[in-house]
N, C-alpha and C positions, 0 to 999 in steps of 0.2 A: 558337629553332625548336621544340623541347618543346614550350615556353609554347605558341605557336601549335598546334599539333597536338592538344594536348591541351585546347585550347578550341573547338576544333573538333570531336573526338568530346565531349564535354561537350553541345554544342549541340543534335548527332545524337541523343544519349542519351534526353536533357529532349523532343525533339520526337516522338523513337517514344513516349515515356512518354505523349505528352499523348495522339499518337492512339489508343495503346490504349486510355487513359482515357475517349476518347469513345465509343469503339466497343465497347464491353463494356460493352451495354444489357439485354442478356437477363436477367439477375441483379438490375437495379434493380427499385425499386417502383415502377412505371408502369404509369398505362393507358392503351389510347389514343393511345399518342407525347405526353402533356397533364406538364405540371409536376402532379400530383392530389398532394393533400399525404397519405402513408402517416401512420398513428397513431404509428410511431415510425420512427426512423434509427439508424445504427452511430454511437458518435461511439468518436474523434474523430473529426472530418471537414473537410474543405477546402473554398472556395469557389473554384471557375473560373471566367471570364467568359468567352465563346468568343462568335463570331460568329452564333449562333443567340438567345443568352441567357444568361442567370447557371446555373451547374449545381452542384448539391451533389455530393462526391465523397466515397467511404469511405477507408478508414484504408486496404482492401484495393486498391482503384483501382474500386468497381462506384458507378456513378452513381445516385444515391438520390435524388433530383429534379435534373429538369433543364428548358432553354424557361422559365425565369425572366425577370420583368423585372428584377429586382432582389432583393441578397439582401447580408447586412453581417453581422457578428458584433457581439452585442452581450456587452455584462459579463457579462450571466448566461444567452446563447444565441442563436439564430441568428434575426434578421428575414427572412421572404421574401415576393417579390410578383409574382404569375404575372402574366400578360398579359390577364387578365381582370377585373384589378384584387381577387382576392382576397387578403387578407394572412394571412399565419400567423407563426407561431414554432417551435422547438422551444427544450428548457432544453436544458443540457451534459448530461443523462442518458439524451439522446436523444428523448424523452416528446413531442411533438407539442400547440400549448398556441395557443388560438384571441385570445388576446391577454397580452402580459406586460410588466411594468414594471421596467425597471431599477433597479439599484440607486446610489442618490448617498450618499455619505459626504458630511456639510458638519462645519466646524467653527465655533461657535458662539460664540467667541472672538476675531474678527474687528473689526477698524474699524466703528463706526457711524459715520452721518457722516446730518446735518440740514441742507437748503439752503431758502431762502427768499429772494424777492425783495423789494425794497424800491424806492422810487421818489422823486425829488427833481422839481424842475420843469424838469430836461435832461433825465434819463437813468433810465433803471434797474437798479439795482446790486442783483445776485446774490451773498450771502453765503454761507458755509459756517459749519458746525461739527461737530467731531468729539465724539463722546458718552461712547465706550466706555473709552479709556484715560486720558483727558484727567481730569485732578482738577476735581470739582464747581464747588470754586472757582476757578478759573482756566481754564473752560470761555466763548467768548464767539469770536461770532459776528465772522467775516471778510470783507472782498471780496474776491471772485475772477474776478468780469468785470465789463465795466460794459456797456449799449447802449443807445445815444442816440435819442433817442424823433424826432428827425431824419430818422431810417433805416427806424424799424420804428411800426405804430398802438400795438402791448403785446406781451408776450413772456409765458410759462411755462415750466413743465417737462412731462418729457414724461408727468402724470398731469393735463398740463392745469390745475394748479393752480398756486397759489402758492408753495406749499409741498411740497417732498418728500423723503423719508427713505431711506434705501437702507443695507446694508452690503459689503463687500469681497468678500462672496460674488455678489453682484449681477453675474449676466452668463456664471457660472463654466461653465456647461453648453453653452454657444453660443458659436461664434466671430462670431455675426453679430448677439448682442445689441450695443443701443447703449449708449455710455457714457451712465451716469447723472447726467451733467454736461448731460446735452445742451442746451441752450435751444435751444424753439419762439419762431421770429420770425411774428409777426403780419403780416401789409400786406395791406389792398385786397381781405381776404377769401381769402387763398391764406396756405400756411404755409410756413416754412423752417425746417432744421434748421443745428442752429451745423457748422460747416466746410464746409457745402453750399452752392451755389450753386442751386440745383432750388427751383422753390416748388409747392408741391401742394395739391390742394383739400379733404382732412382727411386727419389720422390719429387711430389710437388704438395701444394698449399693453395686449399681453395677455400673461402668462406670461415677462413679459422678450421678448419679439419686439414690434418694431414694426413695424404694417403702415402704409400710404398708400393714396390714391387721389387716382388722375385720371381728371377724368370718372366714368365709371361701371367706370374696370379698379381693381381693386387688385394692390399688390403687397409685398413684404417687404422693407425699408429696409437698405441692406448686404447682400442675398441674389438679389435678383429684380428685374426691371424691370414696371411696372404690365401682366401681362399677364390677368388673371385674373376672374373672374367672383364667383370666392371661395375661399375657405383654410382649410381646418378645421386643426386645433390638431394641433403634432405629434405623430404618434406615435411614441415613439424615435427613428428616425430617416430619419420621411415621417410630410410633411401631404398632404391628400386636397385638389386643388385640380379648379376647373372654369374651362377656359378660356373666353374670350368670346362665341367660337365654337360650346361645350356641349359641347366635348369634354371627357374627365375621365383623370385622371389622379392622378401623386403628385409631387414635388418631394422631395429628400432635403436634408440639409443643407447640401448644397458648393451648393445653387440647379440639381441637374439638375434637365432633367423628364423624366417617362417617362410615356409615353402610354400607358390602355391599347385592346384592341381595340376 
């Protein structure tokens, strides 16, 4: 009975906290009632998502932007994106910064690994090999799938070629990059990707994301359904997409979209 009671003012507590937090706007840096992004912010600071939009909150509880479409923490600061489609930053120092790059630690000690396709008068067999740890001499090339020329007119990888090289960091930024195993099936002028049933009318490979098209939509393979006019390249974490329609927008990485006015 505690237990309950005491999750229940607990409840009470957190909900007058949040509405004080909305409601103690005088003190933020706004104009207008507009997300306007200030030159700088208190940090630390919190992100809220609340039924109006994304809001920045201070250490103190005063709302330092707020009517966000979107807004995320990154490694080294905060992403945001009003409803007008303008995007900002700030660093952890508070500092207000009109674009910024994260930082990636890779290590460089990783698996290499070399794949090429080969072809007999059935099938064509996809071989591997690994570079890096593997002794000079005792380095040689394996098969690792085979697909019967039956099924498909020709197949590649997905640089479109014959041949492609990748290592173990390949992918590591993205939960929606493809494996670098993937084989492109060929037929009848549409493409297929291996454990797909879908065939599609092109793709390509940029920055480890693959995109598609059908017809004239494109869209991001493991992320997004062909809904899109175009997709520029992420930033951190949004790409600037235009739907079919002409409206424009961003995409984050989980495949939302957010429209803006």
């Amino acid at each position: 009975m505690r237990t309950l009671i005491g999750l229940i003012l607990l409840g009470l507590i957190l909900s007058s906290c949040g509405g004080k937090v909305l409601q103690e706007t005088e003190n933020a840096v706004l104009k207008d009632n507009k997300s306007t992004f200030p030159s700088s912010i208190q940090v630390p600071n919190s992100i809220l998502n609340t039924t109006d939009g994304y809001a920045i909150i201070a250490a103190d509880g005063n709302v330092l932007v707020k009517d966000l479409l979107y807004a995320s923490k990154l490694d080294v600061g905060l992403q945001l994106l009003n409803k007008e489609g303008e995007m900002y930053y700030y660093d952890y120092e508070g500092k207000g910064q009109s674009e910024m790059q994260s930082f990636f630690g890779l290590c460089g000690t990783v698996p290499h690994y070399s794949l090429k396709i080969e072809e007999n008068e059935d099938a064509f067999i996809v071989q591997e090999i690994e570079t890096f740890y593997t002794e000079l001499e005792e380095q040689a090339y394996k098969p690792i799938n085979t697909i019967w020329k039956a099924s498909v007119d020709s197949i590649s990888f997905l640089n479109k070629q014959q041949t492609f090289n990748f290592t173990s960091n390949f992918g590591i930024f993205s939960t929606f990059s493809p494996d670098p195993r993937t084989i492109v099936s060929y037929k009848n002028g549409k493409v297929r990707f291996s454990e797909s049933q879908n065939w599609y009318d092109d793709f390509w490979m940029d920055r480890e994301v693959l995109y598609f098209r059908e017809g004239e939509a494109i869209g991001i393979y493991g992320l997004t359904e062909a809904l899109f006019k175009s997709i520029a390249a992420f930033e951190n974490n949004l790409a600037r997409v235009e739907l079919m329609n002409g409206k424009k927008g961003c995409i984050d990485k989980e495949g939302t979209l957010y429209l803006f006015k």
